[in-house]
C-alpha positions in Angstrom: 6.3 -17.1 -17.9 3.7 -16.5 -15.2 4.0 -12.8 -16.1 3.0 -13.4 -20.1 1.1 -10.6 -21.0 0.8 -9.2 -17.6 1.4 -5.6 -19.1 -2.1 -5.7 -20.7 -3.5 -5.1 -17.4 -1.9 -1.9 -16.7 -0.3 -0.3 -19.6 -3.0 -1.6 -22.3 -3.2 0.5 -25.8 -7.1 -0.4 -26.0 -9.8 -1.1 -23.5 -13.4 -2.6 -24.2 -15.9 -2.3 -21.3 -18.5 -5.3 -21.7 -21.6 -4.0 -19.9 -21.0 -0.4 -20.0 -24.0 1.7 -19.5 -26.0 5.2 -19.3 -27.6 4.3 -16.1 -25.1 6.6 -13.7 -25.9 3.7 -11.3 -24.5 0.8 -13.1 -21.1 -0.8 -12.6 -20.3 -0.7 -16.6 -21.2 3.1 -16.5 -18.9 4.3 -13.6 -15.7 2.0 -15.1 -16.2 3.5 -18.7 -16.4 6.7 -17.2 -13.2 6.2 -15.0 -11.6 5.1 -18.6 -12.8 8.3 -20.5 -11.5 11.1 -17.8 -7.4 10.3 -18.2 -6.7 6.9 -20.0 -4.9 7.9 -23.2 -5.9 4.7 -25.3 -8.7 3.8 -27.1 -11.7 2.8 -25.1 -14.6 0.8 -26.6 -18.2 0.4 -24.7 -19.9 -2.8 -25.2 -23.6 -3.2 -24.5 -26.1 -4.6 -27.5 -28.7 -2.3 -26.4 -27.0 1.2 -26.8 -26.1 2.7 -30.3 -23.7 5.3 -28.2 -22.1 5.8 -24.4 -21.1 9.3 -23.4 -20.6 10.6 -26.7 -18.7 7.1 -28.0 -20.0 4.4 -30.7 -21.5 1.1 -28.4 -20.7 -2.3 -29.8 -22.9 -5.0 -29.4 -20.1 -7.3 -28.6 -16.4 -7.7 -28.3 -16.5 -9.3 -31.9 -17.7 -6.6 -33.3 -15.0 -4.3 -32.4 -12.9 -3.4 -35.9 -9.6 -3.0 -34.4 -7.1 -4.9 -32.0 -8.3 -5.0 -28.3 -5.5 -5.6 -25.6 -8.0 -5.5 -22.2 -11.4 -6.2 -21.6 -13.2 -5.6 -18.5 -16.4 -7.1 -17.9 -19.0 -5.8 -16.0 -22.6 -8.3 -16.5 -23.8 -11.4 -15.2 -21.3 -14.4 -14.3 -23.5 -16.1 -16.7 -22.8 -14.2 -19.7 -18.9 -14.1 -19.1 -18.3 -17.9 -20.6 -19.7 -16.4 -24.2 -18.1 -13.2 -23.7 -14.6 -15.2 -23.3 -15.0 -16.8 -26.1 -15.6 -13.6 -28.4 -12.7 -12.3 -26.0 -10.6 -15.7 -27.8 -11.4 -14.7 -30.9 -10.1 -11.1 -30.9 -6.7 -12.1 -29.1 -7.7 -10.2 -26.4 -4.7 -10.1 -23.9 -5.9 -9.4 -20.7 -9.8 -9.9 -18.6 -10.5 -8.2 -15.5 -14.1 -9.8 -14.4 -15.7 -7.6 -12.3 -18.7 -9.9 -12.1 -19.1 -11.7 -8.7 -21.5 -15.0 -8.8 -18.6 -17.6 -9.0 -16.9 -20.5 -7.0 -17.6 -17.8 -3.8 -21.2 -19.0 -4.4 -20.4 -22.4 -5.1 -20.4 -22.1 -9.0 -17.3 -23.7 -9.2 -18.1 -25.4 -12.7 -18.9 -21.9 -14.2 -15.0 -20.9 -13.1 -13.5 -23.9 -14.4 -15.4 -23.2 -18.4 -14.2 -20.1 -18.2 -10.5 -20.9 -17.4 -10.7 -23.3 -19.8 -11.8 -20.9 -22.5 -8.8 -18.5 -21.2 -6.0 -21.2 -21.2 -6.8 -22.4 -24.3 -6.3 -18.9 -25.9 -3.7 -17.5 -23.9 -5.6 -15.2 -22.0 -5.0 -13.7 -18.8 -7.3 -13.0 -16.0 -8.1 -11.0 -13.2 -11.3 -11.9 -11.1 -14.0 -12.9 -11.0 -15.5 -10.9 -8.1 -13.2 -7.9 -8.1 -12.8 -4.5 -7.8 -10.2 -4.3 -10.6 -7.1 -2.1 -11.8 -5.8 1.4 -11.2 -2.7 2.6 -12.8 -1.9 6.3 -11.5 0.3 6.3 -14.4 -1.5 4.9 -17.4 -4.5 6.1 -16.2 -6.2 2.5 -16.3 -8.9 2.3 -13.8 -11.2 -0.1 -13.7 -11.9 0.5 -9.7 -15.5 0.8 -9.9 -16.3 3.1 -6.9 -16.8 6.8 -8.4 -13.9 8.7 -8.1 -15.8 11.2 -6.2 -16.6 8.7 -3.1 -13.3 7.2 -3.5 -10.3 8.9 -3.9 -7.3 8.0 -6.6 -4.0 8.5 -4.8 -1.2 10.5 -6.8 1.5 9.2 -8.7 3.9 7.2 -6.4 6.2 4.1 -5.7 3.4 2.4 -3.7 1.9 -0.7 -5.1 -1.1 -2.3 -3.4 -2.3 -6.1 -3.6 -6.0 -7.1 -2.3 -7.8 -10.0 -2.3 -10.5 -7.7 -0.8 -11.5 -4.7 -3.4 -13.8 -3.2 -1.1 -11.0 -3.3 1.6 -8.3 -2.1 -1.2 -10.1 0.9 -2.2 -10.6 1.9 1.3 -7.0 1.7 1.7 -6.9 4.2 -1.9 -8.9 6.6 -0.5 -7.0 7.2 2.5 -4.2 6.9 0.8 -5.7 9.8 -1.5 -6.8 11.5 1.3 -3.1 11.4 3.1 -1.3 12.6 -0.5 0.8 9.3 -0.2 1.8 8.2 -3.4 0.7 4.9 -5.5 1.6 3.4 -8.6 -0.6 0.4 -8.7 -3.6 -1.0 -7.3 -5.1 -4.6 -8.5 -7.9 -6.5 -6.6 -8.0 -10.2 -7.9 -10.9 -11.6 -5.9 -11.4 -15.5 -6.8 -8.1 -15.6 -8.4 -9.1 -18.0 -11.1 -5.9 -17.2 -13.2 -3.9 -14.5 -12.1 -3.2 -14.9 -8.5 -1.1 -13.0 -5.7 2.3 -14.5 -6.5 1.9 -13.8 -10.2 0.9 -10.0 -8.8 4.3 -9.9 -6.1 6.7 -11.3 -9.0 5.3 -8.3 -11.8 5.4 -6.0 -9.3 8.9 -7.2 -8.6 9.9 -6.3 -11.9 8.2 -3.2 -12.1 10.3 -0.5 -12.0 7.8 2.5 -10.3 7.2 0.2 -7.8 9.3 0.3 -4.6 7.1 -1.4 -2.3 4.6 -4.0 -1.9 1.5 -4.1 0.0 -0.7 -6.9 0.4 -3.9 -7.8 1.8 -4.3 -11.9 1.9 -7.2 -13.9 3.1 -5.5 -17.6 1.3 -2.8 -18.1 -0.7 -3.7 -20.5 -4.0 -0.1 -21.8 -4.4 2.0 -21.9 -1.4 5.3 -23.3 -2.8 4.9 -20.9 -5.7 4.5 -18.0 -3.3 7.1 -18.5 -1.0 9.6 -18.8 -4.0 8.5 -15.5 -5.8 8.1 -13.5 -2.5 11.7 -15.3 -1.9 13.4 -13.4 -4.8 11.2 -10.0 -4.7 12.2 -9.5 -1.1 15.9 -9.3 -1.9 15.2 -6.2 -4.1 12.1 -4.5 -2.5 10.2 -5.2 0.5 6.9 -6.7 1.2 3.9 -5.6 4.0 1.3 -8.2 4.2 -1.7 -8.4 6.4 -3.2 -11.8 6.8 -7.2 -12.2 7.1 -8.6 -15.2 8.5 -6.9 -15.2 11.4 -9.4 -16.2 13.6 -11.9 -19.3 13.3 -14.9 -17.1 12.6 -12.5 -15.1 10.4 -11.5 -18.0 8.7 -15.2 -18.9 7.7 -15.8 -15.5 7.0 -13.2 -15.6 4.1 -14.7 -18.9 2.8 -17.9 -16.8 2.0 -16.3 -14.1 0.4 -13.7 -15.1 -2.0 -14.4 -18.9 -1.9 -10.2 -19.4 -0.6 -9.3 -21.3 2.1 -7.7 -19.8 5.1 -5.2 -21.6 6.9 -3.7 -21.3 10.1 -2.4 -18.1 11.3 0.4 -19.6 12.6 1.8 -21.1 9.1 1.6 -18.2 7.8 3.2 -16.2 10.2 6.4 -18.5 9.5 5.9 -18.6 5.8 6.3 -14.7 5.7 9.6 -14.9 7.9 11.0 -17.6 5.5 10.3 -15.2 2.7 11.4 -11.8 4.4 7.7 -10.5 4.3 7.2 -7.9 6.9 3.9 -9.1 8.7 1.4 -5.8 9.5 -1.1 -6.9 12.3 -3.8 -4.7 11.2 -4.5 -2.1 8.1 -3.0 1.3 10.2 0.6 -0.3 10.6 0.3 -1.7 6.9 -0.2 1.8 6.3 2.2 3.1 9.0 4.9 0.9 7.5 4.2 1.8 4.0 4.8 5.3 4.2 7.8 5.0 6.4 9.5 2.9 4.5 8.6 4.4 1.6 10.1 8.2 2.4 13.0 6.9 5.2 16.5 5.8 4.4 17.4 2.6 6.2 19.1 2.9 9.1 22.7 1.6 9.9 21.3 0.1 13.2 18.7 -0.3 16.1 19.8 2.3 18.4 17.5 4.8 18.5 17.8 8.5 20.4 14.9 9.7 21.4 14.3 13.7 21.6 11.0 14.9 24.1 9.6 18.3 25.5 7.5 15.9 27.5 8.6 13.6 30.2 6.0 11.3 30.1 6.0 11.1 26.4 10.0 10.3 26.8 9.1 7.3 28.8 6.3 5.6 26.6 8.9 5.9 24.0 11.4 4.4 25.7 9.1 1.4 26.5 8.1 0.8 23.6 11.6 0.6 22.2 12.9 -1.7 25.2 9.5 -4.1 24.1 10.0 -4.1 20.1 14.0 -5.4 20.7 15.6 -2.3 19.7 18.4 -0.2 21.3 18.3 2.8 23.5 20.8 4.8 21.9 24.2 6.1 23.9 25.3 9.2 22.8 29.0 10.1 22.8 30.3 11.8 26.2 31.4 15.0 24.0 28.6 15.1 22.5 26.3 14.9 25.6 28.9 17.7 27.1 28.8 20.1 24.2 24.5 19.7 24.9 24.9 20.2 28.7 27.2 23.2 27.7 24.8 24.9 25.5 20.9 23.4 27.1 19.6 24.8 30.9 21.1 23.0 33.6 17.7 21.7 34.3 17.6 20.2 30.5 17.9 16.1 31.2 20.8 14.9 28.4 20.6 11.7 28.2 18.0 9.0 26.7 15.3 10.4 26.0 16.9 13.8 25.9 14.2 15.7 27.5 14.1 19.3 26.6 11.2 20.3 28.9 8.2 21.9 28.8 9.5 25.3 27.8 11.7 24.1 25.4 11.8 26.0 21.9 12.0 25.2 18.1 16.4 26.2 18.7 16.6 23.9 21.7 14.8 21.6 19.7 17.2 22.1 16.6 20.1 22.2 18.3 19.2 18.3 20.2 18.6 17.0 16.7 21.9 18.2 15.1 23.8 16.5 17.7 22.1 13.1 17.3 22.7 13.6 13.4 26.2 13.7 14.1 26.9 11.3 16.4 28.1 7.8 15.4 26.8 5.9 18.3 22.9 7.2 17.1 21.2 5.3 14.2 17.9 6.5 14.2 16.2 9.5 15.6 12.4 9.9 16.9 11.2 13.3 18.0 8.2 13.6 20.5 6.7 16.8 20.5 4.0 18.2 22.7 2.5 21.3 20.9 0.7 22.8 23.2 3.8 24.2 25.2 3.7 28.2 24.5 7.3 28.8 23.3 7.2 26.0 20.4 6.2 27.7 17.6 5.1 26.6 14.3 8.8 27.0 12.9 9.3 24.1 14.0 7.8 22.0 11.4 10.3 23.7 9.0 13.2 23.1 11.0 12.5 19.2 11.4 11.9 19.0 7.7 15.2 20.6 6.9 16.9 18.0 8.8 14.7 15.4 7.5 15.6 16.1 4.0 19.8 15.9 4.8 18.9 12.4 4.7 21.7 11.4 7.3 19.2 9.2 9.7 16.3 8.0 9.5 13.7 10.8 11.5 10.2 9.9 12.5 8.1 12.0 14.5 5.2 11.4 17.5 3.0 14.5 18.2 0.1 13.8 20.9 -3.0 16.1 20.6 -5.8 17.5 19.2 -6.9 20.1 16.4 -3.8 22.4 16.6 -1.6 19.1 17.1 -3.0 17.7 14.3 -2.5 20.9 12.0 0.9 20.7 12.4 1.3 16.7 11.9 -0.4 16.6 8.6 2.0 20.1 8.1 5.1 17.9 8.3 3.8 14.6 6.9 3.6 16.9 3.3 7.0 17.1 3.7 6.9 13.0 3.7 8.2 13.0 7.2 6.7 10.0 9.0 4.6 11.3 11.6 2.8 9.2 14.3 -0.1 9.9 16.9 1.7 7.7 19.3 4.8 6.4 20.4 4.1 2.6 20.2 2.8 3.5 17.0 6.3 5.2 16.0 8.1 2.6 17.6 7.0 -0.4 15.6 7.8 1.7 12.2 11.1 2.2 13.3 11.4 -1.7 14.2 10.5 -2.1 10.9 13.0 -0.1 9.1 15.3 -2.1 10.7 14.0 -5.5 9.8 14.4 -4.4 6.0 18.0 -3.5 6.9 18.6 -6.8 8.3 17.0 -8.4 5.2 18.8 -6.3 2.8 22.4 -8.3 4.6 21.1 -11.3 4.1 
């Protein structure tokens, strides 16, 4: 099975840091210290010239450890992993995250293969070399080596990240961190000498607090063996990939840094629509999609009503929607009568509906209700200018309240500056997807309805 001891990565009862350190500095110092603040299993520091680390007994090698050890992260020179892997063979160690860059991304190609060879021929997993490593917000495993207090560990969540990039995956963490959006796994796999990205989609696949999939690609290693495991995983959760190479330079760029080829963007682009993985342009609609998807229900269809107290911002809306292939919703005539009935004549009810500049939170309310409940509507995004004087900050509750009925799917677009912002970061606690701008907005909706196509499939 590709997943064979797979678990040891993230759910291990015992950890050994090979390289840990005093020196505050050091790589080895800042992953044992990630291990000592939450993991609940027994953590073992490794370094032949330390009697003690933070209060814990040093080993002077992973042989020298009394007692079973399930992971091993190694943090030293590429050319002291080949011994280290064999000390790793002899304890039946299940799982190896190498930290240690200095492999085939330099050319040391040989120095992979020994150590593959070592791993195969005991069983042994591995993530790496030239990582970032693990993080588990549930286990606690974190071998991320960027302090916690530069970068940020997201709460516990249903988001599971894939990078080939760590520097670009804990980036992507710490906003996360900084938004409240939740994760439940992180894994940066470098080189992928064993352990590569389909092996990482098909356990994720499987893993039950993981909803959704994100992934940060620069090559793939097996392409036939991708396509197939993204194939299956797709019909249960979905998949956001970015794609990094794109370009020539790019292309060479990615040569350099994780020693994969890149391939043409255009292959790509077709292998992800064979395997129903939604394609993210760049990291902010990754991230836009992510936390849609992740907090909306999927909508019935593409017609979307859109609900403005600003013309202008009505229109960019609706041009976006016209561009991404979706539907201008058309509301029933009994439903735009009972509106007119109750709205100012000089309210426009139609699509957008635009409430106008002095609209309030109960005109407001009272617009949203009646897209809830109409059949011909199947998704709803609100466009809200906040610096009108008779929207008030109720409004935020209001919108929530609705959100949370769960009829529709609801996403929000608020255009502004400090006091805007207040009130979008207000409603995205309440896990309402909320956008900056309407094109933004737009393609988050087009893709909730993507994974609503690829669920009938």
């Amino acid at each position: 099975m590709a997943t064979d001891n797979m678990d040891a990565f993230f759910t291990p009862n015992s950890v050994a840091i090979v390289g840990a350190s005093r020196n505050t500095k050091k790589i080895g110092h800042v992953v044992l210290r990630n291990f000592v603040t939450e993991f609940k299993g027994e953590i073992y520091p490794v370094n032949p010239n330390a009697q003690s680390i933070l209060g814990m007994k040093c080993y002077p090698g992973v042989r020298d450890i009394p007692h079973e050890v399930d992971q091993v992260v190694i943090c030293v020179h590429a050319d002291y992993v080949p011994e280290i892997m064999r000390q790793c063979a002899e304890k039946h160690v299940k799982a190896v995250i190498i930290i240690s860059g200095g492999f085939g991304e330099v050319g040391r190609h040989d120095l992979e293969e020994e150590v593959k060879k070592i791993a195969e021929d005991a069983g042994i997993r591995i993530i790496g070399p030239n990582c970032v490593g693990c993080f588990d917000a549930y286990s606690h495993v974190d071998s991320v080596f960027l302090p916690a207090y530069r970068l940020g560990r997201p709460p516990k969540g249903n988001i599971s990240l894939i990078s080939q990039s760590g520097a670009l995956g804990g980036a992507m963490l710490d906003w996360a961190k900084m938004s409240n959006y939740g994760f439940s796994k992180f894994v940066s796999y470098g080189n992928a000498l064993d352990v590569d990205e389909a092996d990482l989609i098909e356990y994720l696949g499987k893993d039950r607090k993981t909803k959704l999939i994100c992934v940060y690609l620069e090559g793939v290693k097996e392409g036939r063996k991708f396509l197939e495991v993204a194939r299956e995983v797709t019909k249960k959760k979905p998949i956001i990939a970015i794609k990094g190479g794109v370009t020539e330079a790019g292309g060479r760029a990615v040569g350099s840094h994780t020693g994969s080829l890149a391939g043409s963007a255009k292959v790509y682009e077709a292998a992800f629509k064979q395997a129903d993985i939604i394609q993210a342009k760049d990291l902010q609609e990754m991230l836009d999609f992510a936390r849609t998807m992740i907090n909306s229900m999927i909508p019935k269809g593409p017609r979307v009503q859109v609900i403005t107290n600003g013309g202008g911002l009505g229109v960019l809306s609706t041009d976006a929607i016209e561009k991404d292939g979706l539907e201008l919703a058309k509301m029933d005539e009994e439903t735009v009568k009972k509106l007119k009935e109750k709205f100012p004549k000089y309210v426009v009810v139609a699509n957008p509906i635009d409430l106008t500049g002095d609209a309030d939170t109960q005109r407001y309310s009272d617009a949203i209700d009646a897209a809830l409940n109409d059949d011909n509507v199947d998704i709803i995004l609100i466009d809200i200018l906040f610096q009108v004087p008779t929207l008030t900050s109720d409004i935020v509750e209001v919108i929530s309240e609705k959100y949370n009925l769960q009829k529709k799917p609801i996403l929000v677009c608020c255009l502004g500056g400090e006091y805007t912002v207040a009130h979008k970061k207000a409603m995205e606690q309440y896990k309402i997807p909320t956008f900056s701008y309407p094109e933004s907005a737009v393609k988050a909706i087009k893709c909730l309805f993507e994974q609503s196509e690829n669920l009938k499939d």
